[in-house]
C-alpha positions, 0 to 999 in steps of 0.5 A: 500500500503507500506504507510498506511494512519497515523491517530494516528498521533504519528508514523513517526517521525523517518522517517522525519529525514534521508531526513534532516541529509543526502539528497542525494547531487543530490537532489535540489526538494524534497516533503515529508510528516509528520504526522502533519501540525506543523512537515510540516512547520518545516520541510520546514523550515530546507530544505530552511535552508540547501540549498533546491531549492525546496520542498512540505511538504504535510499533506494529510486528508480524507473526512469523517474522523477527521481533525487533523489527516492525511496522510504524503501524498498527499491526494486523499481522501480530502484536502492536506495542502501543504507548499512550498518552492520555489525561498527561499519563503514559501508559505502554500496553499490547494489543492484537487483531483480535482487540480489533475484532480481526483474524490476524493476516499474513504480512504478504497480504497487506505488504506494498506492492512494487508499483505504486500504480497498484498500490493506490488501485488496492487504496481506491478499491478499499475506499470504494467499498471492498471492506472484507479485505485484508487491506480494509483490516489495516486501514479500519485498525489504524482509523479504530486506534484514532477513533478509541483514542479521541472516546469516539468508541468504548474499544479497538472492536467497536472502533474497527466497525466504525471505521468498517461502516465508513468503508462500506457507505463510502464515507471513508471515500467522501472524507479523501474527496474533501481533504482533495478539494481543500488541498486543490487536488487535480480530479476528486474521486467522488 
């Protein structure tokens, strides 16, 4: 997909800086990745420094898989580590698919494809309503652990079938068409 499942563990680390030096002044709840569990908890702790109400730094891995190494994401593939901010506590917990409400998949399943141009077709065709795929679990995670952080839903599981509704009545498609307008993107999808 656009993210490809980091198991070097040495890319990445260029993009964990433009969400700290320039949060968007609206933002108060805020989940993002790093490519290790160390990066994870800093970065946590420099969000709670600069005023974040709340955040989720996921460290994603894949069963079968080496565990040092991982995905700046929420795993659909095995455990995340997560740490959390909330309420100006840090918390550092796990959770699997199965808090999610989801089978755990195959790495090969979701990692990204060689050309971009089949990337964004396996994107398109999720938001176009393909919500029973693998691709649609990792989405619908990443948006659950958004949607559980801001109290929006009472669990990873009801989180994950909000974030499925979105995909199944286009409303996930709607939201990418707006943020294109706003953003003077050239052919809306909707």
């Amino acid at each position: 997909m656009g993210v490809r499942p980091r198991y070097t563990g040495s890319t990445g680390r260029l993009h964990i800086v433009g969400p700290l030096a320039m949060p968007c002044a609206r933002t108060s709840h805020i989940v993002i990745g790093a490519y290790s569990p160390g990066v994870c908890d800093q970065l946590v702790a420099i969000l709670r420094e600069i005023g974040m109400q709340a955040a989720l730094a996921p460290f994603g891995r894949a069963e079968g898989e080496d565990p040092r190494f991982g995905m700046d994401e929420v795993s659909p593939c095995g455990p995340t580590r997560l740490v959390q901010l909330k309420a100006g506590r840090i918390d550092t917990f796990e959770v699997t698919p199965a808090d999610f409400g989801l089978p755990t998949r195959p790495l090969a399943q979701i990692a990204s494809s060689n050309r971009a141009e089949d990337n964004a077709q396996r994107i398109l065709a999720t938001l176009e309503g393909r919500y029973d795929t693998p691709e649609a679990d990792f989405f619908a995670m990443n948006a659950a652990a958004l949607l559980w952080l801001a109290d929006r839903a009472p669990s990873p599981a009801r989180a994950t079938e909000q974030a499925k509704e979105a995909l199944a009545t286009g409303g996930a498609l709607r939201k990418l068409d707006a943020l294109r307008r706003v953003q003077g993107g050239v052919g809306a999808v909707a």
